[in-house]
MARKOL-280977 format. One record per residue (C-alpha): residue number from 0; y negated, x negated, z negated. Coordinates in Angstrom, 1 decimal. Example, Ala and Ser with C-alpha at 12.3 -4.5 7.8 and 13.67 -1.06 7.14 Angstrom:
2
+-----+--------+--------+--------+
: num :      v :      u :      w :
+-----+--------+--------+--------+
:   0 :    4.5 :  -12.3 :   -7.8 :
:   1 :    1.1 :  -13.7 :   -7.1 :
+-----+--------+--------+--------+
end
This chain:
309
+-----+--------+--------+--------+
: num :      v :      u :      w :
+-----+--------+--------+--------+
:   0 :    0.6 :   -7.0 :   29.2 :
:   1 :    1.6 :  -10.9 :   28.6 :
:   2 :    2.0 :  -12.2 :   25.0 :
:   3 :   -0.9 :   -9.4 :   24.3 :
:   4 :    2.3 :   -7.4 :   23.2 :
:   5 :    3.1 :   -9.4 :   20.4 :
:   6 :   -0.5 :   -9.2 :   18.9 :
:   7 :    0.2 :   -6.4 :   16.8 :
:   8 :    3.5 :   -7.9 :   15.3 :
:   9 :    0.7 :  -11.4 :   14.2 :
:  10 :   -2.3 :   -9.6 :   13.8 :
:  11 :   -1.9 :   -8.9 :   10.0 :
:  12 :   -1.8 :  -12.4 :    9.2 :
:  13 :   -5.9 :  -12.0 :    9.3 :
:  14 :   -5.1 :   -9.3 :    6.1 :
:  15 :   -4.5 :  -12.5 :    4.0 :
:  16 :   -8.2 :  -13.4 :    3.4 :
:  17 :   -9.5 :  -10.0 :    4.2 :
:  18 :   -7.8 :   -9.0 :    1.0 :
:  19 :   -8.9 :  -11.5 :   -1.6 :
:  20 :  -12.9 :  -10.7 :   -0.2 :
:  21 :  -12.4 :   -7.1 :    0.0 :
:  22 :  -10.5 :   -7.3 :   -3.8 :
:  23 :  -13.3 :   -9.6 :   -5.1 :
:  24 :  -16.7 :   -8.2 :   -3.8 :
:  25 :  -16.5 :   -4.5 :   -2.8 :
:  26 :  -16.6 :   -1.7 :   -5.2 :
:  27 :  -13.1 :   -1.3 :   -6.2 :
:  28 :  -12.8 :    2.4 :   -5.3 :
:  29 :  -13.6 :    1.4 :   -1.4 :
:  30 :  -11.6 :   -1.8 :   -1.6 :
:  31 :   -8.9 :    0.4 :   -2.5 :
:  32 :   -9.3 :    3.0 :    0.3 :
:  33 :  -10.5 :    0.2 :    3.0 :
:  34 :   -7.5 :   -2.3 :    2.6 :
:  35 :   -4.9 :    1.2 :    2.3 :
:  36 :   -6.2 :    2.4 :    5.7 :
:  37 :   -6.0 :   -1.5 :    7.0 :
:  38 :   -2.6 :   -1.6 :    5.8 :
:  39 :   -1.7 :    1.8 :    7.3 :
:  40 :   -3.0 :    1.3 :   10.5 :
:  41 :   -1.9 :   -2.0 :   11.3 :
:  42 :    1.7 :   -1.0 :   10.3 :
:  43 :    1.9 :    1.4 :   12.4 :
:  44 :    0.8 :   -0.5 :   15.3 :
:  45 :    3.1 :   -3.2 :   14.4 :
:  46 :    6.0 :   -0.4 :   14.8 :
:  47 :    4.9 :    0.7 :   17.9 :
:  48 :    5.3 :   -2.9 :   19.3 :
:  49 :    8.9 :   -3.5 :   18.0 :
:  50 :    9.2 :    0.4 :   19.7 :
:  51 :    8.0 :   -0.5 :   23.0 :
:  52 :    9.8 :   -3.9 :   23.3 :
:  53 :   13.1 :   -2.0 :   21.7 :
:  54 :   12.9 :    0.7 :   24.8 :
:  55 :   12.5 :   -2.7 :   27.1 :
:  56 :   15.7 :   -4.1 :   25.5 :
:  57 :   17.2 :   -1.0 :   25.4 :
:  58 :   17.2 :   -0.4 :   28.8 :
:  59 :   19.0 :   -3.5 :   29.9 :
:  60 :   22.3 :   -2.6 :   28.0 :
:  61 :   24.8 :   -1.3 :   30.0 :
:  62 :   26.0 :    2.5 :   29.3 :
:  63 :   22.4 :    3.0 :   27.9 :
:  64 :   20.9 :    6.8 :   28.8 :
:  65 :   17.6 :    5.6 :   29.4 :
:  66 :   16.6 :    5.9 :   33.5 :
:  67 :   18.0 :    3.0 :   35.5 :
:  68 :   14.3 :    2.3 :   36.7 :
:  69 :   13.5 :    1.4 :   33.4 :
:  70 :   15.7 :   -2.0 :   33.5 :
:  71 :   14.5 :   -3.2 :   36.8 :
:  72 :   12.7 :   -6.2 :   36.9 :
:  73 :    9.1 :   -5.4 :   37.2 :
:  74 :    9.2 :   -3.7 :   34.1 :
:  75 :   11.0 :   -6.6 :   32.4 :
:  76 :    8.1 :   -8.6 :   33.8 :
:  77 :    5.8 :   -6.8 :   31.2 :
:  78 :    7.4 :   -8.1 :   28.0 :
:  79 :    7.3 :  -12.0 :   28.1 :
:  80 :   10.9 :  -13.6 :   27.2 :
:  81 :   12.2 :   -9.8 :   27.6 :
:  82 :   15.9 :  -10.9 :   27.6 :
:  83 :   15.2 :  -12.0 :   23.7 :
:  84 :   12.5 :  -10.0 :   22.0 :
:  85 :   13.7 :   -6.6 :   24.0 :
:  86 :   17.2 :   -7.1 :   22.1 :
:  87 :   16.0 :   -8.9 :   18.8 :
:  88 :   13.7 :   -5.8 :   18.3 :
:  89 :   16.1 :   -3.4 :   18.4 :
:  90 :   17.8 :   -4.8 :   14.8 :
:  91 :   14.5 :   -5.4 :   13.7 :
:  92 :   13.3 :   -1.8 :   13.7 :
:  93 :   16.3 :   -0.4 :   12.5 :
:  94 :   15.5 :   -3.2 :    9.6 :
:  95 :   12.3 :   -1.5 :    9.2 :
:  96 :   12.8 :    2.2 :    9.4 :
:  97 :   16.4 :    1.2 :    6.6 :
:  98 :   14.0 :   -0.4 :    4.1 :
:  99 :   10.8 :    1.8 :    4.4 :
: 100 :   13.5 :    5.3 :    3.8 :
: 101 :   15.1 :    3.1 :    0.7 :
: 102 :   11.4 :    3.1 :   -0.7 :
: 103 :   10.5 :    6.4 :   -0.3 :
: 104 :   14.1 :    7.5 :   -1.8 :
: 105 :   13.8 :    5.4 :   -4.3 :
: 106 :   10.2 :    6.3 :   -5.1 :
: 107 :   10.7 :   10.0 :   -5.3 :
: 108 :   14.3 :    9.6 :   -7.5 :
: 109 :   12.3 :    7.8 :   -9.9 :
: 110 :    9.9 :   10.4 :  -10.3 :
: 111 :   12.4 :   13.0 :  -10.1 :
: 112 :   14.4 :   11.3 :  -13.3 :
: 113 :   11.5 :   10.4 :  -15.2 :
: 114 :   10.3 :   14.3 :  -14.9 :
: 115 :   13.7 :   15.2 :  -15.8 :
: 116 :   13.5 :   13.1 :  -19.4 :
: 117 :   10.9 :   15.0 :  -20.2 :
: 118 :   11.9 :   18.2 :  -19.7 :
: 119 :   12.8 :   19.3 :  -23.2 :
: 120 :    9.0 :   18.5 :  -24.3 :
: 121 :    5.8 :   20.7 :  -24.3 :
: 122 :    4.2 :   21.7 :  -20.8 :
: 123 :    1.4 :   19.6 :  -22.0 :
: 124 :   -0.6 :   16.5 :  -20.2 :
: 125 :    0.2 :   14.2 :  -22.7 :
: 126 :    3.6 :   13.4 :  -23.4 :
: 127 :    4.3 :   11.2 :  -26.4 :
: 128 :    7.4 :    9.7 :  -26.9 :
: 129 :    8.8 :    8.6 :  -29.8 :
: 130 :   10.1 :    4.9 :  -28.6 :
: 131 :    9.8 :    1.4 :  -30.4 :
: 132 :    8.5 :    0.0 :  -26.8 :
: 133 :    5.4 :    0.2 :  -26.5 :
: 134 :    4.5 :    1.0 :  -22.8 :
: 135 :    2.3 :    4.2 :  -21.0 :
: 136 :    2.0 :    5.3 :  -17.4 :
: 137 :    0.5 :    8.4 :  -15.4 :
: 138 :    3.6 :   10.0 :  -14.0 :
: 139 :    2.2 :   12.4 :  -11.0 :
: 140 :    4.6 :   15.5 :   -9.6 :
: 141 :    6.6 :   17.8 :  -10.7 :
: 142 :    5.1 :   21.0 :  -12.5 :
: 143 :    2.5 :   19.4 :  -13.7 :
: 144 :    0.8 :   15.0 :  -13.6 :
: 145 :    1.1 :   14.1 :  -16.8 :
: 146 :    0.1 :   10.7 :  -19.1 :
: 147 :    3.4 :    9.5 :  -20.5 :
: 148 :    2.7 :    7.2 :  -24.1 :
: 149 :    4.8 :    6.3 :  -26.4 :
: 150 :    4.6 :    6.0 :  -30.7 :
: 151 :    4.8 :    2.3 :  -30.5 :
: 152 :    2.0 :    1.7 :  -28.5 :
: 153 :   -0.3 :    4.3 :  -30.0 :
: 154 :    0.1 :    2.6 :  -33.3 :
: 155 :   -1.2 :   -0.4 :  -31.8 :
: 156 :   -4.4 :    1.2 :  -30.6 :
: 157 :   -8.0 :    2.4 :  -32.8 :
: 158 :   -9.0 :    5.4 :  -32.1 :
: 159 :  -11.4 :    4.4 :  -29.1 :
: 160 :   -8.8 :    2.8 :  -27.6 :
: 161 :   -6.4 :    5.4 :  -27.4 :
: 162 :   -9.1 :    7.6 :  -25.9 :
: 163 :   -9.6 :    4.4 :  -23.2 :
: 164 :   -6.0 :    4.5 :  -22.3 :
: 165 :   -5.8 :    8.2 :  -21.5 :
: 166 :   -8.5 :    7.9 :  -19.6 :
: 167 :   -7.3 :    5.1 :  -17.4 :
: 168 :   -4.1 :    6.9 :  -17.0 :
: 169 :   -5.6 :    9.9 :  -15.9 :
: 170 :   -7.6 :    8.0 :  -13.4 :
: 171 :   -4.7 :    7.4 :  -11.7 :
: 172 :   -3.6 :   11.0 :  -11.1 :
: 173 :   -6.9 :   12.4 :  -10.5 :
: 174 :   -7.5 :    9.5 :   -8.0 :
: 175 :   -3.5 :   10.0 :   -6.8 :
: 176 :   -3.3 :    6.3 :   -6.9 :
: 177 :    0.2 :    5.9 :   -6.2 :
: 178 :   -0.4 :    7.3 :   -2.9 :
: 179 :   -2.1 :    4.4 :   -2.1 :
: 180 :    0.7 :    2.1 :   -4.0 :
: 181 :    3.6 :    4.1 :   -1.8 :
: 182 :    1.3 :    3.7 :    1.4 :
: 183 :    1.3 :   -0.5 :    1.1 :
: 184 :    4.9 :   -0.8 :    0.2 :
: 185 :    5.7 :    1.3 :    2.9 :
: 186 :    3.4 :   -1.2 :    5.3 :
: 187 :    4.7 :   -4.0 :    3.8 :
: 188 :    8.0 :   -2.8 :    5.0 :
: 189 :    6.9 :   -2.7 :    8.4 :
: 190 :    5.8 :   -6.0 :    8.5 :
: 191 :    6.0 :   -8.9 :    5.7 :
: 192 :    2.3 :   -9.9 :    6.6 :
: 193 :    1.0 :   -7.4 :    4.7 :
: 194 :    2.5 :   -7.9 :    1.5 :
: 195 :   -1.2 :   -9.7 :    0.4 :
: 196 :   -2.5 :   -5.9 :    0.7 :
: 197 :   -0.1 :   -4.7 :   -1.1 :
: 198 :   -0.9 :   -6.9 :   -4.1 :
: 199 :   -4.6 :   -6.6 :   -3.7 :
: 200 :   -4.5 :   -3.0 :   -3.4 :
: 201 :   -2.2 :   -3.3 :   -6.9 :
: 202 :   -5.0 :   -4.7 :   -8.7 :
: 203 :   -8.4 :   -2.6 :   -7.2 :
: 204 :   -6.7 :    0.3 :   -8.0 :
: 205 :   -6.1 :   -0.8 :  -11.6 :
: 206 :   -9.6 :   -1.7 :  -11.6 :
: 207 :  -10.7 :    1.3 :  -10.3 :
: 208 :   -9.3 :    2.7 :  -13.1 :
: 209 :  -10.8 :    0.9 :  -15.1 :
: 210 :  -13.8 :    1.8 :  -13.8 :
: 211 :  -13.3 :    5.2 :  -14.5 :
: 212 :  -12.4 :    4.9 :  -18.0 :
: 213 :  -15.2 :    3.0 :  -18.5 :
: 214 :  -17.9 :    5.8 :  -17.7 :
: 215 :  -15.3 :    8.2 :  -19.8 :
: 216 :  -15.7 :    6.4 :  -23.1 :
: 217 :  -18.8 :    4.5 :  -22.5 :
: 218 :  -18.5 :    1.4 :  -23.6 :
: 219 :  -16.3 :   -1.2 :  -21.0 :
: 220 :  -15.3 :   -4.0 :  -24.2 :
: 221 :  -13.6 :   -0.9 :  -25.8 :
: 222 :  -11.5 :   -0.4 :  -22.6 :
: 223 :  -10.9 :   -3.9 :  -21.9 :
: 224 :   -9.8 :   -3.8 :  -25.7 :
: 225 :   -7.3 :   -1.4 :  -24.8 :
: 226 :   -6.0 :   -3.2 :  -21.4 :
: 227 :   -5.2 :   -6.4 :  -23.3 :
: 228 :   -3.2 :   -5.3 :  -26.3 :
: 229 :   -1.4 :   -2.9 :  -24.0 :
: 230 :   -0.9 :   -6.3 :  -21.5 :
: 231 :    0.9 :   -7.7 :  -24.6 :
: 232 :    4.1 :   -5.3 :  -24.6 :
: 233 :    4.6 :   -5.1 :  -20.8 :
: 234 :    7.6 :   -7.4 :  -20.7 :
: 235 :    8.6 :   -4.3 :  -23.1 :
: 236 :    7.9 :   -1.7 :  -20.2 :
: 237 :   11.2 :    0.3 :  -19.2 :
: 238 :   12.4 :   -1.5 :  -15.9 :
: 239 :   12.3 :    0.8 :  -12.7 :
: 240 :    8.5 :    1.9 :  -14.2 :
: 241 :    6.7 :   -0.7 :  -11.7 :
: 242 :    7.6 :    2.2 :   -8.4 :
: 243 :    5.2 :    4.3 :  -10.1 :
: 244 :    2.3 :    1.5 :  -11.2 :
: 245 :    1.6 :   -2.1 :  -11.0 :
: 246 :   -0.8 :   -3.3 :  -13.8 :
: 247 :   -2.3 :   -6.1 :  -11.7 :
: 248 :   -3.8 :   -9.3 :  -12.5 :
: 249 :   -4.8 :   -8.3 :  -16.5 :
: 250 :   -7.3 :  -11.2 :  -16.9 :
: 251 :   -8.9 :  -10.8 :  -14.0 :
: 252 :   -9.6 :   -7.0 :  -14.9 :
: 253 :  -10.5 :   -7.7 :  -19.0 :
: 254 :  -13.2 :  -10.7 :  -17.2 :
: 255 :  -14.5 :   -7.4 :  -14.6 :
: 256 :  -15.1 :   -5.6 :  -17.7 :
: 257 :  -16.8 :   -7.9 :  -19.7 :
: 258 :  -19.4 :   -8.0 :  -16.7 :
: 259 :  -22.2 :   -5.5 :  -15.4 :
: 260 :  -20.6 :   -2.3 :  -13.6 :
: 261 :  -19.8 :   -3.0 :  -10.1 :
: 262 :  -22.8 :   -1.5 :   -7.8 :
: 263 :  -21.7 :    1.1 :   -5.0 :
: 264 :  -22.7 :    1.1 :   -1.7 :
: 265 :  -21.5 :    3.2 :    1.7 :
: 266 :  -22.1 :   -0.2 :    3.8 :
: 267 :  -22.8 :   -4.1 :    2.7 :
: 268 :  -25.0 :   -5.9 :    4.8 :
: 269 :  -22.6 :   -7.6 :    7.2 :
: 270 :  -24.8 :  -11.1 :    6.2 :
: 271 :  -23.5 :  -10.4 :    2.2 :
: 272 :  -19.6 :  -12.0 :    1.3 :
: 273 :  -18.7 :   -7.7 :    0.5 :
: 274 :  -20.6 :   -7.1 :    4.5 :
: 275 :  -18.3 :   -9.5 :    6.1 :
: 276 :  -15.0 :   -8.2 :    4.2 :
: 277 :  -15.5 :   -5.1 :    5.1 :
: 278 :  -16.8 :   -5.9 :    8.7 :
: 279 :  -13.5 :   -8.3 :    9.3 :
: 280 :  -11.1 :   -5.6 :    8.2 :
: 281 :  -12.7 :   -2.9 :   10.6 :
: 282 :  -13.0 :   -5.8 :   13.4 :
: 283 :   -9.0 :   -6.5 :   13.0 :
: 284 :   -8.1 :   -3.2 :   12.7 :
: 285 :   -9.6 :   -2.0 :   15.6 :
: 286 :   -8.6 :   -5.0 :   17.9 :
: 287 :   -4.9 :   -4.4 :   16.4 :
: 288 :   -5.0 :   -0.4 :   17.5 :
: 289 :   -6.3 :   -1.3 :   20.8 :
: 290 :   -4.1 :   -3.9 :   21.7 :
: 291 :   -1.1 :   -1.6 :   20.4 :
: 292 :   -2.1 :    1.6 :   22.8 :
: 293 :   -3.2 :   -1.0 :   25.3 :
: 294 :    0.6 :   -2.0 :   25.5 :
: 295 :    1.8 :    1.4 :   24.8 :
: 296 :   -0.3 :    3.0 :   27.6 :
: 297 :    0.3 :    0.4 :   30.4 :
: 298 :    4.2 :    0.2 :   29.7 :
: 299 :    4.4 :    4.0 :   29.8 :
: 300 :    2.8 :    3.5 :   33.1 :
: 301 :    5.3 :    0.9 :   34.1 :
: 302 :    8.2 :    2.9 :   32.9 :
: 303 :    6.5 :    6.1 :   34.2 :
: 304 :    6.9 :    4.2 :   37.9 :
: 305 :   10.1 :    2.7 :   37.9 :
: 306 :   11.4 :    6.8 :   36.8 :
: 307 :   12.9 :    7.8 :   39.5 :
: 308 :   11.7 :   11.6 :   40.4 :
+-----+--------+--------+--------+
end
């Protein structure tokens, strides 16, 4: 295999500018979904690397119940530096696997408490709250997804805008958005690299929200309206809220808005700035899948040969 191993633990660093291309020129609906699936994909291979160099490392303890075979030195000899990486990526994992189940605890707790607050109120969509902060999210789950506003920040809104900010909020839950916001954290837990997917998938799926709301009421200065005066009270927002959403870069959604409706189509020409985003994400995403069952295949084989029968 040769240093080939370690390209799925590197590979990611290509996300960086894949993002910012994908964020800025495709529709934001297939940014979204492309750069989730990117993330995804190259996270798991990245875990399957740290896997297959921790069985390496693994088998070279003493006392270990892994086959003797499996620490001879022909399969050391597949995993350059084996002495190191094989024993640094045992830690490493266990690093990964401790911070990914934190997330996902703390992600469904969160929901689990905020669905419990609201318990003594009406079985409706809406829940209004009567609180001085003003602050809404889409809270998805329990019996029913639900839009969560409160007093305070309805007061602040006309009429238009309220019916803006429902829609935006329901765009999340129809669209289950925070799948896609658990799915990137979760990667980014897996390996740091992708942490700039995980803040461009933040704000393309505020924007396709936007989107949404925008064919709703019609008329995309009203919504963007209602995005910046609700932008003014977020340092008001309940702390903990940001598991559930992430309101993005508010500018750069207000200036989307104030333009033309982004166009949508299946496949940019790869010779357009959108063509080559999506064509570069696909490219590294394959070549990191590849080189992850190249290595898992061929040390299988190696460990399948030194197994004594």
């Amino acid at each position: 295999m040769g240093v080939f191993v370690f390209l799925p633990l590197v590979l990611p660093v290509t996300a960086w500018p894949v993002a910012r291309l994908a964020a800025g020129r495709l529709h934001p609906r297939t940014a979204t979904r492309l750069l989730t699936t990117v993330a995804a994909v190259m996270a798991a291979c990245s875990t399957l690397c740290l896997a297959l160099l921790m069985v390496v490392g693994t088998a070279q303890l003493p006392g270990n119940p892994l086959p003797d075979g499996w620490s001879d030195p022909e399969v050391r000899a597949a995993v350059p530096h084996d002495r190191i990486v094989g024993k640094a990526a045992i830690p490493a994992l266990l690093l990964v696997a401790a911070s990914c189940l934190r997330s996902l605890t703390g992600h469904y707790r969160l929901r689990r408490r905020a669905h419990a607050a609201l318990a003594g109120l009406p079985p409706t969509g809406v829940a209004v709250l009567p609180d001085d902060r003003p602050y809404a999210y889409a809270l998805p789950g329990g019996p029913r997804d639900r839009v969560v506003v409160t007093t305070a920040l309805l007061d602040r809104l006309e009429p238009a805008e309220r019916r803006a900010l429902f829609a935006h909020e329901r765009a999340h839950l129809v669209g289950r958005h925070h799948r896609y916001l658990l799915a990137v954290r979760l990667a980014e837990h897996a390996n740091p690299f992708l942490r700039p997917l995980r803040t461009a998938v933040a704000y393309t799926m505020e924007r396709w929200a936007d989107e949404e709301a925008a064919q709703i009421v019609g008329r995309r200065r009203t919504v963007a309206r209602a995005i910046g005066k609700a932008a003014l009270s977020a340092a008001l927002t309940p702390a903990g809220l940001g598991a559930l959403a992430e309101p993005g870069p508010v500018p750069r959604r207000i200036a989307a808005l104030l333009e033309p409706a982004p166009t949508q189509h299946a496949l940019p020409s790869v010779l357009t700035t959108a063509g080559l985003a999506l064509w570069a994400a696909g490219a590294g995403t394959a070549l990191s899948a590849m080189s992850s069952a190249n290595s898992a295949v061929t040390l299988f084989l190696v460990l399948h040969a030194a197994t004594p029968l």
